[in-house]
C-alpha positions as CSV (number, residue, x, y, z in Angstrom):
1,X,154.7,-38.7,87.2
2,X,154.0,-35.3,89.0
3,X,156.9,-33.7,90.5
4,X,157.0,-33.9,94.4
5,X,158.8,-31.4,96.7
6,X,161.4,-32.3,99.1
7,X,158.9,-32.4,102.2
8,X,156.1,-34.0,100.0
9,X,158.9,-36.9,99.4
10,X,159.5,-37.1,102.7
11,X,156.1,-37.6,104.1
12,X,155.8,-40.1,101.2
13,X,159.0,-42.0,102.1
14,X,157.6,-42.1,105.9
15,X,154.1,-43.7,104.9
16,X,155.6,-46.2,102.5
17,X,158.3,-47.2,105.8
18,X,155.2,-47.5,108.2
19,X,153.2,-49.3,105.8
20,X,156.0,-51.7,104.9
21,X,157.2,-52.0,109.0
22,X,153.5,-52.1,110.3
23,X,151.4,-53.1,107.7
24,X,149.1,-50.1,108.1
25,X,149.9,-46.3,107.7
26,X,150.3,-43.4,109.5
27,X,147.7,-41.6,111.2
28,X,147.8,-37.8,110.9
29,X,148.9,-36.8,114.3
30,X,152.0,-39.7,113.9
31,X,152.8,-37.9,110.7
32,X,152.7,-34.2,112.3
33,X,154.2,-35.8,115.3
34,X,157.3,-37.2,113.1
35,X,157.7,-33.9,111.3
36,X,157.4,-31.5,114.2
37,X,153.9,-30.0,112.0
38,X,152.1,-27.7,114.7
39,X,149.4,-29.6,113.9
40,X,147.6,-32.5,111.9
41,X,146.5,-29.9,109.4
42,X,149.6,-29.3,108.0
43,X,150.1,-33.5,107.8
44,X,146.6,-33.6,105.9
45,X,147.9,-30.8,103.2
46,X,151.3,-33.0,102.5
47,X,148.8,-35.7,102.3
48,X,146.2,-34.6,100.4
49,X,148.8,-33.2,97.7
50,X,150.0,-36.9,97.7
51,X,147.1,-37.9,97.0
52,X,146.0,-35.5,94.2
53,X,149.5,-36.3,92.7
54,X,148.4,-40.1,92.3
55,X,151.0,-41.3,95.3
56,X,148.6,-41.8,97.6
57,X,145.2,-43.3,97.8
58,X,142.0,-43.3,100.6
59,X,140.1,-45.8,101.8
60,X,136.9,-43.6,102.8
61,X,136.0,-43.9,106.8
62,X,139.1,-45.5,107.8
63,X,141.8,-44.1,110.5
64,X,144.4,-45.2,108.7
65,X,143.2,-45.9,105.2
66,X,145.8,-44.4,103.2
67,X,147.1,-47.2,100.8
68,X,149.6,-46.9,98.2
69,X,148.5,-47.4,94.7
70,X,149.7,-50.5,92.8
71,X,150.4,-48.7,89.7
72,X,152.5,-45.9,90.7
73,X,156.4,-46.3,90.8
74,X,158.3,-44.3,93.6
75,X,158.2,-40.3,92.8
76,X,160.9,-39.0,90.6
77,X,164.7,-37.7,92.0
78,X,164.0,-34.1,91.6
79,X,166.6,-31.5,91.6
80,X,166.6,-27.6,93.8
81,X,167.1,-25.0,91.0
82,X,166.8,-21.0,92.1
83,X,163.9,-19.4,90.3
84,X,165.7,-16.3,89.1
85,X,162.4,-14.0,88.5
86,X,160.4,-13.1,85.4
87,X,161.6,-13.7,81.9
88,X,158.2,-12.2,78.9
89,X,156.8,-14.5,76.4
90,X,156.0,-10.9,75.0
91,X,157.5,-7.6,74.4
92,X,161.1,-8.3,76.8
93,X,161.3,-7.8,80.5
94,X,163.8,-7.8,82.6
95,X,164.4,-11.3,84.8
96,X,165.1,-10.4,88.5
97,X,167.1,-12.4,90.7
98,X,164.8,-14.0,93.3
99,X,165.2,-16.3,96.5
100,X,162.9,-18.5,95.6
101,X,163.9,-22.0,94.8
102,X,162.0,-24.9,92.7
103,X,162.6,-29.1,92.9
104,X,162.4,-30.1,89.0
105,X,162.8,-33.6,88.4
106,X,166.0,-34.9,87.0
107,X,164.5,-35.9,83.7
108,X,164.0,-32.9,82.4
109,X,167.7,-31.9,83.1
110,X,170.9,-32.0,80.3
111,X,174.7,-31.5,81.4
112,X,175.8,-28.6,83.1
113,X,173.9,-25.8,84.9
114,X,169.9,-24.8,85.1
115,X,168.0,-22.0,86.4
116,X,164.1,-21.6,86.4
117,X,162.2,-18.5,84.8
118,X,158.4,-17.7,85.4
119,X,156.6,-16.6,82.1
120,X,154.8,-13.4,81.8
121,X,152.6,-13.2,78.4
122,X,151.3,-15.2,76.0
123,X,153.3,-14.7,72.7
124,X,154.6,-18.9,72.9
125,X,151.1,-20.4,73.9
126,X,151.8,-22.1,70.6
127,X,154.2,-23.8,71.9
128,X,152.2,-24.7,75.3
129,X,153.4,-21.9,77.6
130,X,151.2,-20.0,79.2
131,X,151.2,-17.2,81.5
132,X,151.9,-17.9,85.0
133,X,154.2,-21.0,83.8
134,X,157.3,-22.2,85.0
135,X,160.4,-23.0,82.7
136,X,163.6,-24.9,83.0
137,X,166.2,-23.3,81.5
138,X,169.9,-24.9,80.4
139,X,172.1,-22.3,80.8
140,X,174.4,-22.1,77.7
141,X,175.7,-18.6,75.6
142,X,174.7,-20.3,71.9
143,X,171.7,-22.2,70.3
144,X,170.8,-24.2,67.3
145,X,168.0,-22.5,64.6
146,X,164.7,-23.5,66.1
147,X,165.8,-24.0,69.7
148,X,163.4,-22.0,72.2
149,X,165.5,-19.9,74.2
150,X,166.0,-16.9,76.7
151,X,167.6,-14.0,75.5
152,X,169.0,-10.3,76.3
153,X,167.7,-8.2,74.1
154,X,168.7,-4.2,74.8
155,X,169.6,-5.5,78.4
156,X,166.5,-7.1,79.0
157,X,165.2,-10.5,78.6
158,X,162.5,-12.2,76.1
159,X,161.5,-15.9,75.4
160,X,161.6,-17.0,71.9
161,X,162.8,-19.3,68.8
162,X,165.9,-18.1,67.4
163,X,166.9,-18.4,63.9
164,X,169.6,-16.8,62.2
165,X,168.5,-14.6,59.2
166,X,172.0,-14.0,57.7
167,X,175.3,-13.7,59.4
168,X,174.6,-10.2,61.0
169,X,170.9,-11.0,61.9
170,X,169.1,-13.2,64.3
171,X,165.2,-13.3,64.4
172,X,163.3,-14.4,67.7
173,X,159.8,-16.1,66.9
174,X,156.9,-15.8,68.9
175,X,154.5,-19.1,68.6
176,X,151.5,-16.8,68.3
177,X,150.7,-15.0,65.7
178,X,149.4,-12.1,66.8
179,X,152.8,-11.2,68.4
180,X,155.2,-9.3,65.9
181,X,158.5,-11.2,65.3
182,X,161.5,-9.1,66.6
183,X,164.6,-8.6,64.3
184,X,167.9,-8.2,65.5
185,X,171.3,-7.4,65.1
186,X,173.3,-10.5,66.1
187,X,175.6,-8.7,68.4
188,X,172.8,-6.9,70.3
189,X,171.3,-10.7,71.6
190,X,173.0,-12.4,73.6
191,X,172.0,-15.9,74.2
192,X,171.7,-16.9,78.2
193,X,170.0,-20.5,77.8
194,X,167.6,-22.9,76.0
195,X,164.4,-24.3,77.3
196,X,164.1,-28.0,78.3
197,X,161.2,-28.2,80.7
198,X,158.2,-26.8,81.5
199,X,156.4,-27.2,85.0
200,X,152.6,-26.3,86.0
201,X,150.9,-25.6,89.1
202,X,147.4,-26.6,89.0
């Protein structure tokens, strides 16, 4: 299922209440009215995102036709992780702390702690990332051969595969080939997390 933000759940959770306590929903003013929104236009964005996410469905010429589809389960637990800047799926760049913060549903998080990156560059579009792309990041110092990861490089910070050429070495794949492969010494990469989600805005 599409991830929801915290105010998109909310809405949703408000509709499904009126629907189950009245037997019809909402109308847009009672949903800006419930939320303090300035006005209904800010109730029809929440709503029209619910809609476009699958949650919520119209009945055309009606006041208060939105229904709730009978195939969709309730919207995923999601989780607030900071977005902590810019991390290249090229040549490196460095991330940059930012204030920003993103809901990521639960699923796609392991133990301990996560951050988000957005991806600049298209060197892992072999791998599905594009430019523009958020990912979820586990934050952890080592990684198994293979594992996609974020790395310091020369203090600053790339996304690749790592694999470990000899003892000394470490090599960090692009997934596209016309992107060279970078070679480094193993003590001049440091390892700050592996890659276990991906999330897209379209």
């Amino acid at each position: 299922m599409p991830y929801l933000t915290e105010r998109q759940r909310d809405v949703l959770r408000f509709i499904e209440q009126r629907i189950t306590d009245d037997g019809v929903a909402p109308t847009l003013q009672e949903i800006a009215d419930a939320f303090d929104f300035r006005s209904t236009a800010s109730a029809q964005k929440h709503v029209a995102h619910l809609e476009r996410k699958g949650y919520l469905e119209r009945r055309k010429h009606q006041k208060r036709g939105l229904v709730l589809p009978r195939s969709k389960s309730s919207p995923q637990q999601a989780s607030e992780l900071p977005l902590f800047g810019v991390v290249a799926a090229g040549a490196p760049i460095e991330s940059i702390p930012d204030d920003e913060r993103v809901f990521v549903p639960t699923d796609f998080l392991r133990g301990g702690e996560h951050f988000v990156l957005r991806v600049r560059g298209d060197s892992m579009i072999g791998d599905g990332i594009h430019d523009g792309d958020l990912v979820v990041v586990q934050r952890a110092q080592t990684a198994a051969d293979g594992e996609m990861v974020v790395a310091l490089v020369a203090n600053e910070v790339t996304l690749k595969r790592i694999y470990r050429e000899n003892s000394t070495t470490l090599r960090l794949q692009p997934a596209n080939p016309a992107m060279p492969t970078m070679i480094a010494p193993a003590d001049d990469v440091q390892v700050q997390g592996i890659v276990v989600g991906l999330l897209r805005r379209y």
